[in-house]
VMD Tcl script that draws the C-alpha trace (Angstrom):
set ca {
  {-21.04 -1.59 -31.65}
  {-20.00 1.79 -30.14}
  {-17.45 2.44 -32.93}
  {-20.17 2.21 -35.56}
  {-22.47 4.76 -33.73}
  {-21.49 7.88 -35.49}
  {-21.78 5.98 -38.58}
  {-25.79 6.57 -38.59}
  {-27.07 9.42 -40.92}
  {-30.47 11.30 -41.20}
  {-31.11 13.71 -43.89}
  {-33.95 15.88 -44.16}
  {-34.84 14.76 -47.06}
  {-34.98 11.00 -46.75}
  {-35.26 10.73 -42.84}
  {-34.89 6.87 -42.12}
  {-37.34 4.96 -39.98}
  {-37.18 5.80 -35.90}
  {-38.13 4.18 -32.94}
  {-38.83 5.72 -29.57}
  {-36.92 3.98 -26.90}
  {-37.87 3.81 -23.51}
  {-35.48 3.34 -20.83}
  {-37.73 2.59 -17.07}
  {-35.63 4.86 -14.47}
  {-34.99 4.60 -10.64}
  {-34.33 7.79 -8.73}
  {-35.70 10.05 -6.55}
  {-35.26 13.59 -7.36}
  {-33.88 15.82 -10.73}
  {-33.16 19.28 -11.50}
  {-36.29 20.89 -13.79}
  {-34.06 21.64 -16.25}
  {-31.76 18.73 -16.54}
  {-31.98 18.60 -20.71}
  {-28.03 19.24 -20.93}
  {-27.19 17.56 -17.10}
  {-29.04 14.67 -18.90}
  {-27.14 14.26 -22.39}
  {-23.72 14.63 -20.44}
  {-24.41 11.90 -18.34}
  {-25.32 9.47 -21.51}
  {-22.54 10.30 -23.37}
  {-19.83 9.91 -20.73}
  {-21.30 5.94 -21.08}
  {-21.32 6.29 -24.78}
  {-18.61 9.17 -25.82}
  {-19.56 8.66 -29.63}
  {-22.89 9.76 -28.90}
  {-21.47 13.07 -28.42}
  {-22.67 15.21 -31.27}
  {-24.47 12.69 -33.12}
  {-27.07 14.43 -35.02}
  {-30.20 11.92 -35.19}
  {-30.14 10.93 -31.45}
  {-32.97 12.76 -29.32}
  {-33.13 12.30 -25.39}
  {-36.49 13.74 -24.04}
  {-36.41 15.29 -20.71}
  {-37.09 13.24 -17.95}
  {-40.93 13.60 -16.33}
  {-41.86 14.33 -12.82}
  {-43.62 16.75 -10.50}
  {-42.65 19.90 -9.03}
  {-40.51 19.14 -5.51}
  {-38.72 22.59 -4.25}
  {-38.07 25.73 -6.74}
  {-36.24 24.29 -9.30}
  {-36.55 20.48 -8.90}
  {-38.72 17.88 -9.65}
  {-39.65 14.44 -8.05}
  {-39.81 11.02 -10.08}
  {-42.40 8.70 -9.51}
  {-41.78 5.96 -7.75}
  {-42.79 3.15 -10.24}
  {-43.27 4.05 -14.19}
  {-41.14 6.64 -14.20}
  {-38.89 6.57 -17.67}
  {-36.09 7.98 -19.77}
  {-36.96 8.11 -23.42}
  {-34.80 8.08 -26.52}
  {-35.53 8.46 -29.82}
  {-33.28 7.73 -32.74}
  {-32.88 5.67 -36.06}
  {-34.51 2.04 -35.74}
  {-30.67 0.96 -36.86}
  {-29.38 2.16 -34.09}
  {-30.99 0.21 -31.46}
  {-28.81 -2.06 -30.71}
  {-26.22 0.50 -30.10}
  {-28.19 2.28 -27.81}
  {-28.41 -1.15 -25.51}
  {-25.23 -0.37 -23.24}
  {-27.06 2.00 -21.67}
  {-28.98 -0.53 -19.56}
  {-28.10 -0.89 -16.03}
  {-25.77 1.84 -15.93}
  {-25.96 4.63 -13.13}
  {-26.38 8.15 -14.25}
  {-25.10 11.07 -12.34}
  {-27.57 14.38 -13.02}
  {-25.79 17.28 -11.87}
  {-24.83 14.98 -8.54}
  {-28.79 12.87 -9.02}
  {-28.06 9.43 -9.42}
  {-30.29 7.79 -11.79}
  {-30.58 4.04 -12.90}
  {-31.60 2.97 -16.41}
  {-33.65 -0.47 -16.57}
  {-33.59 -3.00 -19.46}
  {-35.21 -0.53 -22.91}
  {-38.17 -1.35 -25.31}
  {-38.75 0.35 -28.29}
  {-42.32 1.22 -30.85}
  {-42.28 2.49 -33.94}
  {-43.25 5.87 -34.19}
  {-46.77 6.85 -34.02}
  {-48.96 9.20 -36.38}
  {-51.27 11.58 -35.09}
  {-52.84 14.45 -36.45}
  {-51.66 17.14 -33.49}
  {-48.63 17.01 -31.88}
  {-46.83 18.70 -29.02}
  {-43.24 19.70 -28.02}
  {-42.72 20.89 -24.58}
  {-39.78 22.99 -25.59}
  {-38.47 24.11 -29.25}
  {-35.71 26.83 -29.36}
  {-34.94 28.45 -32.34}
  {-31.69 30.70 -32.50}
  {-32.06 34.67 -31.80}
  {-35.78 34.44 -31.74}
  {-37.22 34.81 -28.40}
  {-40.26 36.41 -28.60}
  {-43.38 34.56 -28.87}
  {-44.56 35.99 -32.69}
  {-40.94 35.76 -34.55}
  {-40.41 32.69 -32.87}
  {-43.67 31.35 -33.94}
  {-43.15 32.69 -37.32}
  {-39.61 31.32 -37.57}
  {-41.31 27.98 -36.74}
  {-43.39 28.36 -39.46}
  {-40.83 29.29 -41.73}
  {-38.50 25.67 -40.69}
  {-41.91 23.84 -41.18}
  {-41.87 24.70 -45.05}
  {-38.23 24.57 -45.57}
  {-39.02 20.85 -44.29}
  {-41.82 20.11 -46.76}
  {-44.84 19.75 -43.39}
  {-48.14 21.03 -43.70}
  {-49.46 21.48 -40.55}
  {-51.07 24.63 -38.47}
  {-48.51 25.96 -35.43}
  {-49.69 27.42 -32.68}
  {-47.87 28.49 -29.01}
  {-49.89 26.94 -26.18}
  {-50.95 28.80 -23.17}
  {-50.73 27.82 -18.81}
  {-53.51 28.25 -16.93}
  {-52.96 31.94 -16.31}
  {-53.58 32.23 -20.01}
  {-49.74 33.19 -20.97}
  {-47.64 31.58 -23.09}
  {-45.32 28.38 -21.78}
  {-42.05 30.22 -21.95}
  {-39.38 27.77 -21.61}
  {-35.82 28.79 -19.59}
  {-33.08 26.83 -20.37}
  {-29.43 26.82 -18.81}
  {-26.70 25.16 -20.79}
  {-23.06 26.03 -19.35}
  {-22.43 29.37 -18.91}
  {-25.44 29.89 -21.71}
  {-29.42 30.93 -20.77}
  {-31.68 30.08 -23.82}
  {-35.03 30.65 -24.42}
  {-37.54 28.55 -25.91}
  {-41.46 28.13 -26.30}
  {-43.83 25.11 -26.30}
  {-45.33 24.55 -29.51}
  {-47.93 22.59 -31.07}
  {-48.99 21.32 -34.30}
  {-52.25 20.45 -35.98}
  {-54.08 19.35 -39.19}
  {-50.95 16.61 -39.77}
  {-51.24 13.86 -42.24}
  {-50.35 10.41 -41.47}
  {-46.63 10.78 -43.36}
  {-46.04 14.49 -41.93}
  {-46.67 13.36 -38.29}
  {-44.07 11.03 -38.92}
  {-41.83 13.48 -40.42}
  {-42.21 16.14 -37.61}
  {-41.61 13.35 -35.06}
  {-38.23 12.17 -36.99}
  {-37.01 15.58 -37.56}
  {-38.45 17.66 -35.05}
  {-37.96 21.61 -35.30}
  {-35.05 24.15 -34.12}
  {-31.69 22.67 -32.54}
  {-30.79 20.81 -28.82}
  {-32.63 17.97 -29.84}
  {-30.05 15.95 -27.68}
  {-30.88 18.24 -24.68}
  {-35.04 17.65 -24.78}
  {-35.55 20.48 -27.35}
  {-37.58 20.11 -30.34}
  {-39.11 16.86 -30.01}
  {-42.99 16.10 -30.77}
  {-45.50 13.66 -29.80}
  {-48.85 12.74 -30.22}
  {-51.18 14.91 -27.77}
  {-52.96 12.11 -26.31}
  {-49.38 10.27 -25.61}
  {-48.04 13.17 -23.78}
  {-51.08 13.21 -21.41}
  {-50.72 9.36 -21.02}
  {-47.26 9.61 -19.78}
  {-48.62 12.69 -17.23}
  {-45.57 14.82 -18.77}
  {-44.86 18.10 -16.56}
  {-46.39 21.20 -18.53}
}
mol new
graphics top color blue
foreach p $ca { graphics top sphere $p radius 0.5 }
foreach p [lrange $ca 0 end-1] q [lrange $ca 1 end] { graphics top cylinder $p $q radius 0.2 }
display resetview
């Protein structure tokens, strides 16, 4: 099956249906920002994963440990993927196989998978959108991708507790990117989907740019 992996296609304007596949994970502790640690790891299982465009790995949940580190649960905690329903099956390897995060090990249990959800708000913990890192042209920019994908839907940057907004620092390579947490409101059923299958600015392999429903990120006690 792992020939045929690069073989899968999503267009932006017929997105086919995806599934969000959930790996259960043993380990202990993770870097915070493991997004790229993370996708290396996969793809040294799978090496035909590497670039694929439609395959999105959501950062791994935990709690804050020691600066710069987080600390998986002991029981529930879980890796997520999401991708084209198609591609299941070629996502299965990954079970049971050890997963070295920047010298972490991680173990991936046997995966399940649910069609994807709609809701009318959604949440992405990080979205980075090339050369804009300031929170008004990046929001605007965001707005801007939104239309160019045919989504109706109100954006708007969410604040911490301290009333600023969730500024996102990112370190891939040699590389330091910026990004924002951003929401989205007043989806229909069909744009939901759309957001959730296509998601907004690039690194969607590295835990950038992917949505869900409001009420599932709470449910999974995602970091914020």
């Amino acid at each position: 099956m792992q020939h045929a992996i690069t073989n899968f296609e999503m267009t932006e304007t017929s997105p086919t249906p995806h599934v969000a596949i959930r790996f259960p994970v043993e380990g202990r502790r993770l870097p915070a920002d493991h997004g790229y640690a993370l996708y290396s790891a996969i793809t040294r299982h799978l090496p035909d994963l590497h670039g694929a465009r439609w395959l999105a790995v959501e950062l791994i949940s935990g709690v804050p440990w020691r600066e710069g580190m987080i600390a998986l649960p002991t029981r529930g905690g879980a890796l997520y993927l999401r991708a084209p329903a198609h591609a299941y099956a070629a996502l299965l390897p990954l079970a049971g196989k050890r997963l070295n995060i920047d010298g972490h090990p991680l173990r991936l249990g046997i995966p399940s998978a649910r069609p994807l959800t709609p809701a009318a708000s959604l949440y992405a913990r990080v979205v980075t959108i090339k050369h804009h890192m300031e929170p008004e042209p990046f929001l605007d920019a965001a707005r801007r991708q939104l239309a160019a994908l045919g989504i109706n839907a109100t954006l708007d940057l969410p604040h911490d507790d301290e009333g600023r907004f969730r500024r996102r620092v990112l370190k891939i390579k040699d590389r330091t990117i910026i990004g924002f947490s951003l929401a989205a409101h007043d989806l229909s059923d069909d744009d939901s989907i759309r957001l959730q299958t296509l998601g907004l600015g690039g690194r969607r392999a590295m835990g950038c740019g992917i949505f869900n429903p409001i009420a599932l990120v709470h449910s999974k006690e995602r970091p914020a």
